[in-house]
C-alpha positions in Angstrom: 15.1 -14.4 4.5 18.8 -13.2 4.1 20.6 -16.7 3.5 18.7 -15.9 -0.6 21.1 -13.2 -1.3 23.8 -15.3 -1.5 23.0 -14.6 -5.3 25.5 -11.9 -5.1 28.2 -14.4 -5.5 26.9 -14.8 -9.4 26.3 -11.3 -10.5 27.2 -8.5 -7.8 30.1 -6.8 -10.1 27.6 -6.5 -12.9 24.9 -5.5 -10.6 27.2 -2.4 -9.0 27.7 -0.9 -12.4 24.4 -1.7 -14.4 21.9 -2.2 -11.6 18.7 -3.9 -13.1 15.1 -1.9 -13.3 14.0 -1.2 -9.4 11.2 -5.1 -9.0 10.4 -6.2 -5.6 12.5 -8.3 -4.3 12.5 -12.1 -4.9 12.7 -13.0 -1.1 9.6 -11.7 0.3 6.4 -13.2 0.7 4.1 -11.3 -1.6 7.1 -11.9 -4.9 7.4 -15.9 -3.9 3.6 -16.1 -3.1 2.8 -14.4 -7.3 5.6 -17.0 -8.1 4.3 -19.9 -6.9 0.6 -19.3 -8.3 2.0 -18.7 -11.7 3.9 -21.4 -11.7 1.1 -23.9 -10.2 -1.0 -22.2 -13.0 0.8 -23.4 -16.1 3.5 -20.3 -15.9 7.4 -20.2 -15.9 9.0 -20.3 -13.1 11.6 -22.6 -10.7 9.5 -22.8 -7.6 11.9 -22.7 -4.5 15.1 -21.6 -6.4 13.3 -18.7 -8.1 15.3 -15.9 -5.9 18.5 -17.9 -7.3 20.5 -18.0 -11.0 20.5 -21.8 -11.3 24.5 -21.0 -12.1 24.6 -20.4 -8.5 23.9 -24.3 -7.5 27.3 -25.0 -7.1 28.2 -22.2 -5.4 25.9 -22.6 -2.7 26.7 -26.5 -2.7 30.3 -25.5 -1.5 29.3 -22.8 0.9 27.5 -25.5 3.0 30.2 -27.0 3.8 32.4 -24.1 4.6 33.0 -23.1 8.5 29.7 -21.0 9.8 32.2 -17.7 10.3 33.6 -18.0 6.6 29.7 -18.5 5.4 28.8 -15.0 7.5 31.7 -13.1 5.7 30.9 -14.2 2.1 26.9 -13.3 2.7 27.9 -10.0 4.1 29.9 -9.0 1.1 26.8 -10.3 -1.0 24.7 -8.6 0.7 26.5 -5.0 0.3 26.1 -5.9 -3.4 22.7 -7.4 -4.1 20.0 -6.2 -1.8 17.7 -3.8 -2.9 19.1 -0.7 -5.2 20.6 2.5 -4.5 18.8 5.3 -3.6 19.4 6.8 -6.8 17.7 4.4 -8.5 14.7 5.6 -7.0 14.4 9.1 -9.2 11.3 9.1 -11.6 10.8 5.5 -10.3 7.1 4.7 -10.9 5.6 2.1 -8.1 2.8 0.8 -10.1 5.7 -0.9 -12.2 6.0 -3.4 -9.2 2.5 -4.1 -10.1 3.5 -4.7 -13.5 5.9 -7.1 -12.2 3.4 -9.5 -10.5 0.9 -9.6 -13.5 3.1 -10.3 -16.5 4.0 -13.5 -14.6 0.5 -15.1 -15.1 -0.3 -17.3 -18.2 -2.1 -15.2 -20.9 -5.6 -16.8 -20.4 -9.3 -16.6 -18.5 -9.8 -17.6 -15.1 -12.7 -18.5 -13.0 -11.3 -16.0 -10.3 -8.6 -13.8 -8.9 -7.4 -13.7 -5.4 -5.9 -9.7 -4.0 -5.0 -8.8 -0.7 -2.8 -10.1 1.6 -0.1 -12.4 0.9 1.2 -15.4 2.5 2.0 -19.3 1.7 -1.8 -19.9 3.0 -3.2 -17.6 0.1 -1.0 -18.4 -2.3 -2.0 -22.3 -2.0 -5.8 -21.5 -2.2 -5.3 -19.3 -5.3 -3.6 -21.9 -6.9 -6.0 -24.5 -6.0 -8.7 -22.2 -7.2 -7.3 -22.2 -10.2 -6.7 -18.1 -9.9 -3.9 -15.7 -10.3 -3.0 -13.8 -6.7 -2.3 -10.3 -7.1 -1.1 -8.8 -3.4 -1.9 -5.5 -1.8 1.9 -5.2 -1.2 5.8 -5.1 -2.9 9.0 -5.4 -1.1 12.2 -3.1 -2.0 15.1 -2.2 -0.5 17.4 0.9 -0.3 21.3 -0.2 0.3 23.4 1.1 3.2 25.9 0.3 5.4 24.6 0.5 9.4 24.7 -1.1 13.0 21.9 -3.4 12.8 20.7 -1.5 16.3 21.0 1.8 14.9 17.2 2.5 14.0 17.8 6.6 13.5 20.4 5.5 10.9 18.1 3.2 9.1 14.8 5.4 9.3 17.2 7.8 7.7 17.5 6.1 4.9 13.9 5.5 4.3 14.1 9.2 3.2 15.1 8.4 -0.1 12.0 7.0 -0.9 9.2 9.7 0.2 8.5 10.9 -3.1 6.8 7.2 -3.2 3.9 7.7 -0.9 0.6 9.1 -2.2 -2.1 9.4 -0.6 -5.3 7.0 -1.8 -2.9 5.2 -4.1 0.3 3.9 -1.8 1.4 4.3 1.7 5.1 3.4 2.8 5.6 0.9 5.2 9.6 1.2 6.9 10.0 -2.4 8.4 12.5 -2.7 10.8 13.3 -6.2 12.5 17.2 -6.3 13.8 16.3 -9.7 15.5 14.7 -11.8 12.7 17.1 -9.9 9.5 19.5 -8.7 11.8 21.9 -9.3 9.5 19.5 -8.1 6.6 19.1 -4.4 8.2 22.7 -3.6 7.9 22.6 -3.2 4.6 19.4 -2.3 3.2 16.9 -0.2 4.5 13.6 -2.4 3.7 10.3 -0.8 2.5 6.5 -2.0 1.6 5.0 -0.7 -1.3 1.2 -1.0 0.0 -1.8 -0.5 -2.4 -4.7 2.3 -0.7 -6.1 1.5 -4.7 -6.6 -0.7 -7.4 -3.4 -0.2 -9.3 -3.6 0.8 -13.1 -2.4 -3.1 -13.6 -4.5 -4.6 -12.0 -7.7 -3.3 -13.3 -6.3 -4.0 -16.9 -5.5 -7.7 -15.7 -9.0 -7.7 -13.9 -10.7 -6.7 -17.0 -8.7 -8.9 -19.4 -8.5 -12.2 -17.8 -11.4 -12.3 -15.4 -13.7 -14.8 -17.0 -17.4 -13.6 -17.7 -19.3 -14.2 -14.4 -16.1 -14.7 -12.6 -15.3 -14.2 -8.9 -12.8 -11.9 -7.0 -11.7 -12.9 -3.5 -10.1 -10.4 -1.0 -7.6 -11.7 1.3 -7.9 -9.4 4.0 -6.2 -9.7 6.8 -6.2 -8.0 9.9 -3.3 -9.0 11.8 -2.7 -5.7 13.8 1.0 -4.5 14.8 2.0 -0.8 16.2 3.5 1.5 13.7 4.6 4.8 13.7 4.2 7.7 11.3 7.0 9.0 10.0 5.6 11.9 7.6 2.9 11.8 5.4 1.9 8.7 4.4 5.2 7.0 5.4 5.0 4.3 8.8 7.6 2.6 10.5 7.4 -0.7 11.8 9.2 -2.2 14.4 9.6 -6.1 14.5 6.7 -8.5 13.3 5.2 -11.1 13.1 7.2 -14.5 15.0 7.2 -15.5 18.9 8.3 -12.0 20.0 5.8 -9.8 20.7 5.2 -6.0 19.5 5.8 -5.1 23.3 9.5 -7.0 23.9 10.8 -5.0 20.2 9.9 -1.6 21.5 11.3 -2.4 25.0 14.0 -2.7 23.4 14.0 -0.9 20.4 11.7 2.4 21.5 9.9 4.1 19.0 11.0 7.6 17.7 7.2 8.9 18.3 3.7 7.7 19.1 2.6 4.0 17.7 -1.1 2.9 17.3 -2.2 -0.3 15.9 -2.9 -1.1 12.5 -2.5 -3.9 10.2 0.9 -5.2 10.1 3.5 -4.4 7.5 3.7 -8.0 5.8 0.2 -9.7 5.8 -2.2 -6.8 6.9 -4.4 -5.5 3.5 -5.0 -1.9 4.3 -8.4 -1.0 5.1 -8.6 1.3 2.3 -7.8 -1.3 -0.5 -10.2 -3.2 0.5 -13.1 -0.5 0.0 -12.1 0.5 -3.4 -11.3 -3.1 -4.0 -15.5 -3.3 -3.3 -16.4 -0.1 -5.1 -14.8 -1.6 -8.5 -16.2 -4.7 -8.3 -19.6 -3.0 -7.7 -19.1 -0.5 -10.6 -18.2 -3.2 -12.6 -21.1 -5.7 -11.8 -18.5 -8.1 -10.2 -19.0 -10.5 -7.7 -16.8 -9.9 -5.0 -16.0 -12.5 -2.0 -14.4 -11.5 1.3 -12.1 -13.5 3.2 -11.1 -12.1 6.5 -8.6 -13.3 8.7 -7.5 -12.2 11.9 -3.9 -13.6 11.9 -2.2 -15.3 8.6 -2.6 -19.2 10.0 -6.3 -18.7 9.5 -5.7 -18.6 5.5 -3.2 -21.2 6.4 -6.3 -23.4 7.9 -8.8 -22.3 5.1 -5.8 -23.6 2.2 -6.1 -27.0 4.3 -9.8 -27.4 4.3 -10.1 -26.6 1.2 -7.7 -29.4 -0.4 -9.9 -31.7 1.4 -12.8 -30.3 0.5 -11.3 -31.0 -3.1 -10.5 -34.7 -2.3 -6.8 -34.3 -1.5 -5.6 -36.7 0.7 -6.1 -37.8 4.2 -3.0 -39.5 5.1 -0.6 -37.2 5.0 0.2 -32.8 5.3 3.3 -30.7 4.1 3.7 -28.4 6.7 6.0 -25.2 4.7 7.2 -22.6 6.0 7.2 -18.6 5.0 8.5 -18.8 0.9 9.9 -22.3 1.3 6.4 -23.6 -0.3 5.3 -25.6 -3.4 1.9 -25.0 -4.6 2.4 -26.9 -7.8 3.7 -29.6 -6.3 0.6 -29.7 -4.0 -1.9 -29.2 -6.5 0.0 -32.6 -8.4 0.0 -34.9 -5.6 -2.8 -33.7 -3.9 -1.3 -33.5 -0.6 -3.0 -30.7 1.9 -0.7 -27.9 2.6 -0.6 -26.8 6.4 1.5 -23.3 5.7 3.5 -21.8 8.4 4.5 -17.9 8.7 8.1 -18.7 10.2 10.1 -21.5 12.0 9.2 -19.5 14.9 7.4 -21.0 18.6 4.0 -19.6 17.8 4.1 -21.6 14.1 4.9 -24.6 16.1 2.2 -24.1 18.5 -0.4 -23.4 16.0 1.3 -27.0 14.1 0.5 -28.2 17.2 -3.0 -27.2 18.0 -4.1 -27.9 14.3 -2.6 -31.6 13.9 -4.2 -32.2 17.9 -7.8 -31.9 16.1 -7.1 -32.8 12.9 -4.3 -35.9 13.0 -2.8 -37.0 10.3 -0.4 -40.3 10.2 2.2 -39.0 7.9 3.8 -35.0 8.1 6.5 -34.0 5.5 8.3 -30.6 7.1 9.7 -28.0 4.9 11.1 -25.3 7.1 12.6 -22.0 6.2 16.4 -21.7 6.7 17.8 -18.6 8.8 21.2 -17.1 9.4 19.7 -14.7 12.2 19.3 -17.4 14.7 16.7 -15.5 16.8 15.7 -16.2 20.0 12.6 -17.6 19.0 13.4 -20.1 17.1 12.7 -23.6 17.2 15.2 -26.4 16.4 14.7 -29.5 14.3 14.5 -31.2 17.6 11.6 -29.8 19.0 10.1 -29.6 16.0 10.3 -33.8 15.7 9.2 -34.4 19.5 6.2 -32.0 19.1 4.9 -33.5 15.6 6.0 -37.2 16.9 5.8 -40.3 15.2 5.5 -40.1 11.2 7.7 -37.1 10.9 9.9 -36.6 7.7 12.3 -33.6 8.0 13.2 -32.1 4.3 16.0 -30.6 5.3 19.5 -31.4 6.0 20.1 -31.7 9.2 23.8 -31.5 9.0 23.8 -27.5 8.1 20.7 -26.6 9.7 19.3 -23.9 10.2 21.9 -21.5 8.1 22.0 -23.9 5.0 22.7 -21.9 1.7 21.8 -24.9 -0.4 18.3 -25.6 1.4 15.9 -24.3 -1.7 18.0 -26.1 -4.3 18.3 -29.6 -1.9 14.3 -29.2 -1.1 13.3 -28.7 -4.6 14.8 -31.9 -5.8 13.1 -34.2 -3.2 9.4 -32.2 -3.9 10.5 -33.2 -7.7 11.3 -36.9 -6.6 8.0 -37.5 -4.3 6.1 -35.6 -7.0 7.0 -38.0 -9.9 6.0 -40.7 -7.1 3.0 -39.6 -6.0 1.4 -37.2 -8.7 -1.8 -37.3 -9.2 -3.8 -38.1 -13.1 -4.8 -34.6 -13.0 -4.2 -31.7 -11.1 -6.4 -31.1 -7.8 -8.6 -28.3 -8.7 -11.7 -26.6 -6.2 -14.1 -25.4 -8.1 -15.0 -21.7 -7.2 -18.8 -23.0 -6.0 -16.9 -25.3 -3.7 -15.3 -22.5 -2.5 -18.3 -20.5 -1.4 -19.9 -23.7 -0.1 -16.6 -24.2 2.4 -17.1 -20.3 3.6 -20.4 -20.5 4.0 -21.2 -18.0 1.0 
């Protein structure tokens, strides 16, 4: 994710001395997953340059050029500046605000349904398909400091800052720690979830405003279990995630500071909790409420597939995105079935690989995530081409892959150009029966 803060480049003197309101940060999941529903739903909104000023184009377009070592320097000085806020920032900092945040990005309208719960490219293309706004059980921010990216007693130490934010039944604090997938990333922010135990003040008002009369809500929830520790009331700490490294090989190597147990996973688990008072309002409020759970993300990734095809989309060919390099407008034009992956990672290519085995399909466009971190795990574009074979088309350049600064902005033209090519007289849309008939409800 860190190769998006390159922003820094634009506005990081302005943002040292007039830091903006405390949002959740553009890069995550849950922030680009709201995005891209809005934005596939008639709202504002630049698809896969959203995290970046569009004055930053140029910049990025000469930083791909520039030696890997020189690109490392300039996004470590960006990063120092631009991730996350300083801890003061914090004080009298209320979290339903990054509630706030997600809503007011919806058209002002009614739909046929809303989607909560847990985020992901593979919910975000079924909301937008559906037709409904996604509101997620989590928000991303990040406290700013200078550590070893193996130093996890420094970095837990900054997760201090933001106690005050837990409360029990309405947040829990989720400390994510990953120094092989952000290594870079870690050494200067200490990065935090925001997780919903409630229905947030906003999105009861947004419920009861823009839900259509007789409409539907769907919970996302998934289950996808990682260890975590607890840090003080309220307050977990997670290390590692979701990719082809198991929970196991991070605390091996990174040992816990106390006791883990399992529970759902930082990024795309919906706590437990949310999802029961999630049920009690809809019940209160003589809502119908759908439940979609999934044991691992790639089963919402599956369901967004079916459920394209279940709308007519077409046979012939897939987009296979990766993490918050996704389009869902440009999906919903052309009609072309989304096969979402978590990460660039092994496992994503092995699930590719099992899916497209049963299901083939003649034609694959991939649109993977760039990285700086390199990890172990993942996959080059080579493997990537001999695995998915014949009828392959890479969106990417392969000339500055992986750590390509100007991948959103060189991705989001050619989705533009095959969109005017192949878009569609109207919009693919799933109706919300459709819906229950493809789940069985």
């Amino acid at each position: 994710m860190t190769w998006v803060l390159l922003v820094a480049l634009i506005g990081a003197v302005l943002a040292v001395n007039q830091p903006p309101p405390v949002v959740p940060l553009a890069f995550d999941s849950a922030a680009r997953a709201v995005g891209e529903v809005a934005r596939a739903l008639g709202g504002t909104g630049r698809g896969l340059r959203d995290p970046y000023p569009e004055a930053s184009r140029p910049v990025m377009a000469v930083l791909r050029h520039l030696p890997p070592a020189v690109r490392e320097a300039v996004i470590g000085w960006g990063m120092r500046f631009s991730v996350g806020y300083p801890a003061t920032a914090l004080a009298g900092f209320d979290p339903d605000s990054l509630f706030s945040d997600y809503v007011r990005r919806y058209p002002n309208r009614e739909y046929p349904a809303i989607v909560l719960g847990s985020p992901g490219g593979g919910v975000a293309h079924l909301a937008a398909l559906l037709d409904a706004p996604f509101l997620p059980v989590c928000a991303l921010i990040g406290i700013r400091h200078e550590v070893q990216p193996d130093d996890l007693a420094a970095y837990a130490a900054t997760a201090r800052a933001a106690r005050e934010l837990a409360a029990p039944g309405r947040y829990e604090l989720i400390v994510h720690y990953d120094p092989i997938h952000d290594r870079d990333l870690v050494a200067h922010a200490c990065l935090i979830r925001v997780r919903l135990l409630s229905l947030p003040r906003p999105y009861r008002e947004f419920i009861g405003e823009h839900l259509a009369p007789g409409g539907t809500l769907i919970l996302a929830e998934g289950t996808y279990p990682w260890p975590q520790a607890e840090l003080g009331d309220g307050i977990w700490l997670q290390i590692g995630g979701l990719g082809g490294i198991g929970p196991e090989d991070y605390l091996a190597h990174y040992p816990s500071p106390g006791p883990t147990i399992a529970r759902r996973e930082s990024e795309w688990g919906c706590p437990n909790a949310f999802a029961q008072d999630l049920q009690a309002f809809a019940a209160g409020a003589g809502i119908t409420l759908v439940e979609v759970p999934a044991a691992h993300p790639t089963d919402y990734s599956e369901l967004a597939y079916r459920a394209y095809r279940a709308a007519g989309g077409r046979d012939d060919v897939v987009i296979l995105d990766c993490f918050t390099s996704l389009d869902s407008r440009f999906c919903k034009r052309t009609g072309i079935p989304p096969l979402h992956l978590p990460f660039g990672t092994e496992d994503a290519l092995l699930f590719a690989q099992r899916f497209l085995a049963a299901a083939p399909v003649a034609e694959k466009l991939l649109l993977l995530h760039p990285t700086f971190a390199r990890p172990p795990d993942w996959v080059p574009l080579a493997r990537w081409r001999e695995v998915l074979g014949e009828g392959t088309t890479v969106l990417v350049d392969e000339r500055y892959w992986p750590d390509d600064p100007y991948a959103p902005f060189a991705a989001a033209a050619e989705l533009a150009r095959r969109e005017k090519e192949w878009e569609l007289a109207r919009p693919l849309h799933l109706p919300v029966q459709g819906f229950l008939d493809l789940v069985g409800r």
